[in-house]
TORZAGU-123578 format. One record per residue (C-alpha): chain; x, y, z. Coordinates in nm, 3 decimals. Layout:
+-------+---------+---------+---------+
: chain :       X :       Y :       Z :
+-------+---------+---------+---------+
:     A :       X :       Y :       Z :
...
+-------+---------+---------+---------+
# end
This chain:
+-------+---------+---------+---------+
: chain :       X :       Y :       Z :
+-------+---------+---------+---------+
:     A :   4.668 :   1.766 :   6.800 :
:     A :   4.992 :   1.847 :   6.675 :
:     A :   5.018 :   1.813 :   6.280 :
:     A :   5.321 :   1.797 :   5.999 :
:     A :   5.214 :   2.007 :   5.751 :
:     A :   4.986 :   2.287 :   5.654 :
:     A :   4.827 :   2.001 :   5.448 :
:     A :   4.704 :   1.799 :   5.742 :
:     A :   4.570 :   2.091 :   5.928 :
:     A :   4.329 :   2.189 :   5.602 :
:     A :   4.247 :   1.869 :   5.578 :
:     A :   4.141 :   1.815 :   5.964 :
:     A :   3.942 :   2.139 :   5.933 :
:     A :   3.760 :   2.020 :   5.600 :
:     A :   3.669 :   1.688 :   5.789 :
:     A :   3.557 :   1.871 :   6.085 :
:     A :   3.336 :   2.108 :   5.863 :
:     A :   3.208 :   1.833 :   5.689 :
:     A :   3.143 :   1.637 :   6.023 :
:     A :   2.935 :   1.933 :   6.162 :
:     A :   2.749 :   2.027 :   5.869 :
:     A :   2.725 :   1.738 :   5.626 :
:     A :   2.951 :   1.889 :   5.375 :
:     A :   3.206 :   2.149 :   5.332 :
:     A :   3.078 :   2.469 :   5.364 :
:     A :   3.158 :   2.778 :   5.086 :
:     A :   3.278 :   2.973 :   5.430 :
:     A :   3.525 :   2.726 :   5.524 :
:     A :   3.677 :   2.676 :   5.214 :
:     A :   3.710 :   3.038 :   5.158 :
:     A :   3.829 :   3.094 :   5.538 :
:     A :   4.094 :   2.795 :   5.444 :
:     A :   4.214 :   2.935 :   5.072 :
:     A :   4.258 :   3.315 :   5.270 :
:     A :   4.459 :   3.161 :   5.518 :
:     A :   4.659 :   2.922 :   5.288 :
:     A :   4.634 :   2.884 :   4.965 :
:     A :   4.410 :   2.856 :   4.689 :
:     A :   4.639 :   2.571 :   4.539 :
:     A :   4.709 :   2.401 :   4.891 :
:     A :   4.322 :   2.394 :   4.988 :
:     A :   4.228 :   2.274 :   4.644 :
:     A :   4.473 :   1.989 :   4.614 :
:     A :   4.352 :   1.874 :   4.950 :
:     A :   4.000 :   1.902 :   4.856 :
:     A :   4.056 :   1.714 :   4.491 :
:     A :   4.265 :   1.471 :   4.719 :
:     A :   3.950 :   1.397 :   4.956 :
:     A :   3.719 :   1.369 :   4.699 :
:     A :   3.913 :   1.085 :   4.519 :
:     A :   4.003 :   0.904 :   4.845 :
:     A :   3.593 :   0.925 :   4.878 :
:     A :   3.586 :   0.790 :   4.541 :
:     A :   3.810 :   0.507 :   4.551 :
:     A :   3.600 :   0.439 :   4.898 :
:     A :   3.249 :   0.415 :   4.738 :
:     A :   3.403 :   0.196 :   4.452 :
:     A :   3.533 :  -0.073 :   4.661 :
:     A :   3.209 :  -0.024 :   4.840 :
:     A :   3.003 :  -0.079 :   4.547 :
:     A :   3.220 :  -0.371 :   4.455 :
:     A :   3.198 :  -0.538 :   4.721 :
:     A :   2.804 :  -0.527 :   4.760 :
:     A :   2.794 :  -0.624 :   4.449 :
:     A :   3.001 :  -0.958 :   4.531 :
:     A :   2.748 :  -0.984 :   4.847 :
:     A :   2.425 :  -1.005 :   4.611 :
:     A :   2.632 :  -1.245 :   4.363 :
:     A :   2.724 :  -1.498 :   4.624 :
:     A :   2.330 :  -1.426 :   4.766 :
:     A :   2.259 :  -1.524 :   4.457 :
:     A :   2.416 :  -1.808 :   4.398 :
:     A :   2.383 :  -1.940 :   4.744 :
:     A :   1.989 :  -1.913 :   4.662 :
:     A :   2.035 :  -2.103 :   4.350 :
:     A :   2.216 :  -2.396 :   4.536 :
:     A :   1.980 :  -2.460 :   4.800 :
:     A :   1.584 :  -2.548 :   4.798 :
:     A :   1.367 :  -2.256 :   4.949 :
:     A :   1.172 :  -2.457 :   5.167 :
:     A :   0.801 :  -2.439 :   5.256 :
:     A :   0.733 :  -2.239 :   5.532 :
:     A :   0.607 :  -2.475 :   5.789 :
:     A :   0.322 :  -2.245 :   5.915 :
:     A :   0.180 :  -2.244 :   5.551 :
:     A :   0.164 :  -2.589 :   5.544 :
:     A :   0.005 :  -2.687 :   5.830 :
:     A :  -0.259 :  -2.392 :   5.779 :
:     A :  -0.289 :  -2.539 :   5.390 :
:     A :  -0.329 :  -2.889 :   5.561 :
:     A :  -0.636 :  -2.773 :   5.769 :
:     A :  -0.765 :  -2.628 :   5.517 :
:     A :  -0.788 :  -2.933 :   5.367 :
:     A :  -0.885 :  -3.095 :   5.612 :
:     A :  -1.190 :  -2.842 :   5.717 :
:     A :  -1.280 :  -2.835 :   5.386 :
:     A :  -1.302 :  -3.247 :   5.359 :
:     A :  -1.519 :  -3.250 :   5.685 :
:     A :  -1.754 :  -2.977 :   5.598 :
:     A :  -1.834 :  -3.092 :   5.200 :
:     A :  -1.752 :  -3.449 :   5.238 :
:     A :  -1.745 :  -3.688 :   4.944 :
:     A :  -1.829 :  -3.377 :   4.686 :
:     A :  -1.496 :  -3.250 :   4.668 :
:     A :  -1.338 :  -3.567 :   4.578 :
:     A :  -1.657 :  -3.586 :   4.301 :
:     A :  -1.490 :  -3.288 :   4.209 :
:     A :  -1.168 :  -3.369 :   4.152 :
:     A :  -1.243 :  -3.689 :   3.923 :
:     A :  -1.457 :  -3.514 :   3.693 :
:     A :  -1.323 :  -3.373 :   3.425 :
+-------+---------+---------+---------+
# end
């Protein structure tokens, strides 16, 4: 890879520390600041973090339009009866009918 500026060289050896590890580790960044400079390093660090920063906000923002349209889109339509459940409620019924007979519907006239 051939790069522009000292810049772009930190800041493809802070991405590939952070690719192998997770993070970027206290040895790189020290390694980095001894070869370059304190200032250089940290202005590419403070630089990464708020790229990551402006990343997770438009992130968050835009899961939050997902649930709102979710939302809404839940609002606007019916949630409809499972099918399943209904035909298992209907022989239910129907079981239910066959077994007790005419006491059920005793049941439900009586107050």
């Amino acid at each position: 890879m051939q790069f522009d500026d000292d810049d772009e060289i930190i800041e493809y050896k802070i991405k590939e520390s952070q690719k192998e590890n997770g993070r970027l580790m206290i040895s790189t960044s020290q390694r980095l600041r001894h070869q370059y400079s304190d200032e250089q390093v940290t202005k590419v660090i403070n630089r990464l973090s708020r790229r990551r920063q402006r990343g997770n906000q438009y992130e968050k923002q835009e899961s939050n339009n997902m649930i709102n349209i979710s939302k809404s889109e839940h609002v606007k339509t019916k949630v409809k009866e499972n099918p399943i459940n209904a035909y298992i409620k209907k022989y239910e019924d129907e079981s239910a009918e066959k077994y007790y007979g005419n006491v059920l519907e005793v049941k439900k006239q009586s107050p």
